[in-house]
C-alpha positions in Angstrom: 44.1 -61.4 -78.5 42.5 -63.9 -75.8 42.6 -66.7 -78.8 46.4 -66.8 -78.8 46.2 -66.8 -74.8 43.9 -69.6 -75.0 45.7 -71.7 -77.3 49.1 -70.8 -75.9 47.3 -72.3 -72.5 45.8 -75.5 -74.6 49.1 -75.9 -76.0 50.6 -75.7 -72.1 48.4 -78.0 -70.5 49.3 -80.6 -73.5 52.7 -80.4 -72.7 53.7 -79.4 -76.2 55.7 -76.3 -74.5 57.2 -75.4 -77.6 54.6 -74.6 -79.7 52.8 -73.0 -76.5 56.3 -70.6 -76.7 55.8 -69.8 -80.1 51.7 -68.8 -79.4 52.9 -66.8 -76.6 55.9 -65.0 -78.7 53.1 -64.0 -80.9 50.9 -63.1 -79.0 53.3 -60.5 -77.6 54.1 -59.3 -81.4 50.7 -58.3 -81.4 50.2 -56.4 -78.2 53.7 -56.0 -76.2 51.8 -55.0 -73.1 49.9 -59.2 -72.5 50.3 -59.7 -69.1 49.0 -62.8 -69.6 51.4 -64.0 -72.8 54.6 -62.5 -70.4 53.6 -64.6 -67.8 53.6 -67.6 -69.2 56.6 -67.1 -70.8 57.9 -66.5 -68.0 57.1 -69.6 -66.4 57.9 -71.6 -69.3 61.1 -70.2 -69.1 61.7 -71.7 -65.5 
C-alpha cells in the first residue's frame, strides 16, 4: 500500500495533481481505512 502513497506524494510534489488524485483514489480502493491516501485528498481537494 505505501507504493501508491509514495507515488501519489511524487506525483504531488511534481505538481501533476491529477494523476496524484487518481493514485490516491486507488489507493483508497485498496484499503478504505489510508489515512495517509484520505489526507491528501483531502488537501488536494482545497
Amino acid at each position: 500500500m505505501w507504493t501508491y502513497v509514495s507515488l501519489g506524494n511524487a506525483l504531488y510534489g511534481l505538481k501533476d495533481v491529477a494523476k496524484a488524485r487518481a493514485v490516491f483514489e486507488q489507493a483508497l480502493k485498496i484499503d478504505p481505512t489510508n489515512y495517509e491516501a484520505k489526507l491528501m485528498l483531502e488537501k488536494l481537494a482545497k
